[in-house]
N, C-alpha and C positions, 0 to 999 in steps of 0.2 A: 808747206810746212804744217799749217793749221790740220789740212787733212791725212798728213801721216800721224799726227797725236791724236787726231777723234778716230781711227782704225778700230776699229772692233777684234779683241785678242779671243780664242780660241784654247787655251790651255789645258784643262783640267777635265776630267773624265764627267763632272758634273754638269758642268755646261756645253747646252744641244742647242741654245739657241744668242740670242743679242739681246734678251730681254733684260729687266734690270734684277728682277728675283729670279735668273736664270740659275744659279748658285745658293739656295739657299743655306746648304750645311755649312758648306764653304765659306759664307756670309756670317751665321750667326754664330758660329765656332769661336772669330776673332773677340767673343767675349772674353775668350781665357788671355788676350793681353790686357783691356780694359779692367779685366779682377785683379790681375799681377799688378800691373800698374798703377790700380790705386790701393791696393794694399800697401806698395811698396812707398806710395807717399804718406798715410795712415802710419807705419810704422817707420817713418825718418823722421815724422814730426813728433811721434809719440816717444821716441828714442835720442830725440834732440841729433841728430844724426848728420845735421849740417845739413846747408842749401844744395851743395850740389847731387846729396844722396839724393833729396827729394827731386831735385831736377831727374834724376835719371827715373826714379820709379812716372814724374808726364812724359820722361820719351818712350817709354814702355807703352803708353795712350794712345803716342802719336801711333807707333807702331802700326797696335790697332784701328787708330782711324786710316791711316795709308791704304791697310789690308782691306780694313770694309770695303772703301772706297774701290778699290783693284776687284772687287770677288760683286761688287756692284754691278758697277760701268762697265770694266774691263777693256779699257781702251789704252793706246800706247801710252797716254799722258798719265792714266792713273795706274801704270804697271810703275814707272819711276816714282810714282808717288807712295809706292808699299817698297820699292828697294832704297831710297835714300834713306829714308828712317832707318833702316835695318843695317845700313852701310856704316852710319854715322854712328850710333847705339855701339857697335863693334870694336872701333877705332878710340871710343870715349873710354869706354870699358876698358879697353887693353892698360890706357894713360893711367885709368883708376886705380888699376891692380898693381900699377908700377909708382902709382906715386905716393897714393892712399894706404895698401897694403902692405906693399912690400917697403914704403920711408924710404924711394930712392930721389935723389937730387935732380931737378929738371935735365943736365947734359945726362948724364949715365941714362936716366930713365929715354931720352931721347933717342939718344944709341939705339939702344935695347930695341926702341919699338918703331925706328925706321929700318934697323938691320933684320929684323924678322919679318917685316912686310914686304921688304924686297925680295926677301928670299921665299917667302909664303904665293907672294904674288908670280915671280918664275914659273913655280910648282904648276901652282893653278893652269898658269899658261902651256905648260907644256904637258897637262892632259889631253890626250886624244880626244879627235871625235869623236868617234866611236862610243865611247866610254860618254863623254855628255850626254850623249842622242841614249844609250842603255840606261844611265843612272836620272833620267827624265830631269836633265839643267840643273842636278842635285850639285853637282861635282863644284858649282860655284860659289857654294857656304863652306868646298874645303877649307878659306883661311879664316872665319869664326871659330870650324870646329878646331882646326889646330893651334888656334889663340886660345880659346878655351884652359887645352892640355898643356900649352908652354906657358902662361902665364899663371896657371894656376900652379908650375912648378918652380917656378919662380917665388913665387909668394910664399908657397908652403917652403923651401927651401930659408929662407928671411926670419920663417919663425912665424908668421903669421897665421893660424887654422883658417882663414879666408878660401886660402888656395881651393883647401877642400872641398867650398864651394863649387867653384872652377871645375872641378873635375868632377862632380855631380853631376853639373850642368852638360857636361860634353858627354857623360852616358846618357841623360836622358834625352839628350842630340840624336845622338845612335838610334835612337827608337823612335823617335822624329822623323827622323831621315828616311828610314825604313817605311814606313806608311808614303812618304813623298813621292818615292821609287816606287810603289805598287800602285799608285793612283791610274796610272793609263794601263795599268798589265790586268786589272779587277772590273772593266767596266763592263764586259759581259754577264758574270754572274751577279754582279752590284753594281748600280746605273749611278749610285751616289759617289764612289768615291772612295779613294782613302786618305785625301787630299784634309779633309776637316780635323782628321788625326795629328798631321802635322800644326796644325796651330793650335790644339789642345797639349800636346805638349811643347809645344816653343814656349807654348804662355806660361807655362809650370816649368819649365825652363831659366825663362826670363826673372820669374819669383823667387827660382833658387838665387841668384844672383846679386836678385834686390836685396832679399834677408842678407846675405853676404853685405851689401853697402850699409846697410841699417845697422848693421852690428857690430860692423871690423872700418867703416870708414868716414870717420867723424876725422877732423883736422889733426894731423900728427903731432900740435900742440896740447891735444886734449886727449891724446893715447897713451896714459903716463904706464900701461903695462907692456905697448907695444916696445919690443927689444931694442929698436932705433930710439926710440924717447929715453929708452931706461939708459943706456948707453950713454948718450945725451945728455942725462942726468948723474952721470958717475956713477950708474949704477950695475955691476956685470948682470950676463944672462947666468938664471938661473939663483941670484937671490934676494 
């Protein structure tokens, strides 16, 4: 067991060898979660934004420490230590946007986001091989990028401009993704990569998100413009 997690992983167009700076750009790239993420505490605290805005701009940190650590070592042990972060981050995010944004009630909001991960997670599973082994193991942020777009229609539908975040976030996905997918297809004419790309924008990605928690997701008691509070307070949308 010990020695399938110390395994030396092999992925990315940038590393030729097991060394520990065998990845550099790949390594130092993961500053753009470390900038997002402490931005994203800087402005929860500075916006009074509540604890758990500010929790989410450290797990944007962890993010990045997961990552270093993976584009480091690179070993089976520390390949799950840059996907649970990422996994987790996803799942918290979705609850955020349905509880924080959009004022829905824990049952409804649970519905909502057990019925769209069983149904997100299907999908996932019934992509071909094919298509994994062409889109270089891209195809398995499918249910981020399609939480991104459903929850961020969600949200904007509620009334809240959050959403809009949400959907910011999933194009600059797009363009993410894109560099992800050419990282093994470039290493002949470029030995580095285009692997470093994808976490320059995931990290500006991640920020877009965080402004979104900084701005629209302080405690639904303390949202007296959000249209669930105003409602709440007997007061209609729109005056």
């Amino acid at each position: 067991m010990l020695e399938q997690f110390s395994q030396h992983l092999d992925l990315y167009c940038e590393r030729t060898g097991v060394g520990l700076w065998a990845e550099p750009f790949n390594a130092v790239s993961n500053l753009a979660f470390f900038a997002a993420g402490l931005w994203g505490v800087y402005e929860a605290r500075r916006r009074n934004a509540g604890t758990f805005a500010e929790v989410l701009g450290w797990w944007v940190v962890a993010i990045g420490i997961g990552s270093t650590l993976f584009h480091t070592f690179a070993t089976e042990a520390t390949k799950w230590g840059d996907i649970v972060p990422i996994a987790g981050f996803t799942l918290v995010y979705s609850l955020f946007n349905l509880r924080r944004f959009a004022g829905m009630a824990w049952p409804r909001a649970l519905v909502i986001f057990f019925g769209f991960y069983v149904a997100v997670g299907f999908v996932t599973y019934m992509v071909p091989d094919w298509l994994r082994v062409a889109s270089n193991g891209t195809t398995g942020y499918l249910p981020p990028f399609l939480a991104l777009i459903f929850f961020g229609c969600v949200v904007i539908a509620s009334g809240s401009r959050a959403g809009w975040y949400n959907i910011a976030a999933a194009t600059i996905f797009l363009g993410a993704v894109t560099f992800r997918v050419m990282d093994p297809l470039v290493c002949d004419a470029l030995p580095i990569g285009t692997h470093f790309m994808w976490h320059v924008l995931d990290g500006l990605m991640l920020g877009v998100l965080l402004a979104a928690t900084t701005r629209y997701g302080k405690p639904r008691t303390e949202q007296a413009g959000h249209p669930a509070r105003r409602m709440a307070d007997g007061v209609l949308p729109g005056q």
